[in-house]
C-alpha positions in Angstrom: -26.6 -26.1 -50.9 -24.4 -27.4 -54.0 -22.3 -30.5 -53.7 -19.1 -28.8 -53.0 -20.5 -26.2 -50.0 -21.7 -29.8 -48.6 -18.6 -31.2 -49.2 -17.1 -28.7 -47.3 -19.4 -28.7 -44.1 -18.5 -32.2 -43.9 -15.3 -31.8 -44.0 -15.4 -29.2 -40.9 -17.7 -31.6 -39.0 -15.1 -34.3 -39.4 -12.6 -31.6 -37.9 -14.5 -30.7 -34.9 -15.1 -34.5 -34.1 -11.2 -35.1 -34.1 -10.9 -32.0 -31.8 -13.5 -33.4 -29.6 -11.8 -36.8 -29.6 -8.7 -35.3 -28.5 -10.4 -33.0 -26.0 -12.1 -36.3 -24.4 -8.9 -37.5 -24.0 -8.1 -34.7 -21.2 -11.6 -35.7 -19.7 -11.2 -37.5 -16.7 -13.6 -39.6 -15.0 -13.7 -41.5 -11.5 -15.9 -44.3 -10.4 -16.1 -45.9 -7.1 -17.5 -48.7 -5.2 -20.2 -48.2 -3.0 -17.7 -48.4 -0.1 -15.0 -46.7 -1.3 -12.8 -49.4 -1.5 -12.2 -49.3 -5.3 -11.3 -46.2 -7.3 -10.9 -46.0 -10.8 -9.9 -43.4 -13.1 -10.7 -43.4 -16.9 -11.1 -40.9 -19.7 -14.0 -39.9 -21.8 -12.3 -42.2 -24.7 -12.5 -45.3 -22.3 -9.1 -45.0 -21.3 -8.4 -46.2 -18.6 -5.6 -44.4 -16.4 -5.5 -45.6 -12.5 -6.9 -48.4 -10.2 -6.5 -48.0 -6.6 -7.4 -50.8 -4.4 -7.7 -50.9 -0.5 -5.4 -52.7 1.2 -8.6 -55.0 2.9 -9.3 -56.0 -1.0 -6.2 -57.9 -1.7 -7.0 -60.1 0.8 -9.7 -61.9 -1.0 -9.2 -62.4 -4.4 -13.0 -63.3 -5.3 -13.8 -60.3 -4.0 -11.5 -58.5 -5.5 -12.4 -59.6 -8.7 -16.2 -58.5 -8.3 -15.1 -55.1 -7.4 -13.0 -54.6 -10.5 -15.9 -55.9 -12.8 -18.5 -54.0 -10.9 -16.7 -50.7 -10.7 -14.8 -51.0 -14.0 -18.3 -51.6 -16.4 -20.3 -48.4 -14.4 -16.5 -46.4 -15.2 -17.1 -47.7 -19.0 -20.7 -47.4 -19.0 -19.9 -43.6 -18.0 -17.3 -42.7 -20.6 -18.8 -44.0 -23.0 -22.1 -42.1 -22.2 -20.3 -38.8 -21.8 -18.1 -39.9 -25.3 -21.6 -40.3 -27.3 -23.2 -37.4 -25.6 -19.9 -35.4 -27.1 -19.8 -36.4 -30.6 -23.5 -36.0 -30.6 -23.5 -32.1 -30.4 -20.5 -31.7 -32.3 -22.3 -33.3 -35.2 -25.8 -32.0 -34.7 -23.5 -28.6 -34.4 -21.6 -29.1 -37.1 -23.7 -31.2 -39.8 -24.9 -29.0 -42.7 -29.0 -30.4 -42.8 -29.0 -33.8 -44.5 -32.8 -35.1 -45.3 -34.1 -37.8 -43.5 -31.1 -37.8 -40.9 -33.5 -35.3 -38.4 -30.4 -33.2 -37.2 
């Protein structure tokens, strides 16, 4: 492939990765406590949208607290899985063969 076809292919790639940037924005994810006393929305770009706490939660604070960090890092920990897994095909899609890169 000459330098400008390649040129080219990467330019396309770099298209569809926007496209699927902006599609993971639409993407929504929810993550919960184990008891259902936490829910929290966020999108495939780690964005989050919505928190919604029990009423029994705001009684403690401490507790409170460990229900955000818990729930909030498996919500992250989920985007950001689903975000990589994303970009991932759209390159190995959209990448014309570089050598040593495997894809």
């Amino acid at each position: 492939m000459d330098l400008m076809g390649m040129m080219g292919k990467l330019q396309e790639a770099q298209a569809k990765v926007e496209e699927a940037r902006k599609r993971m924005d639409t993407v929504m994810l929810q993550e919960k406590s184990r008891d259902d006393l936490l829910t929290v929305k966020i999108t495939a770009n780690r964005e989050l949208k919505s928190i919604e706490i029990d009423q029994s939660l705001l009684e403690d604070k401490e507790q409170l607290e460990d229900y955000l960090i818990v729930t909030l890092n498996k919500a992250i920990q989920n985007a950001s899985r689903v975000h990589e897994e994303e970009l991932a095909k759209v390159a190995k899609e959209g990448l014309p063969p570089i050598p040593g890169l495997g894809l």
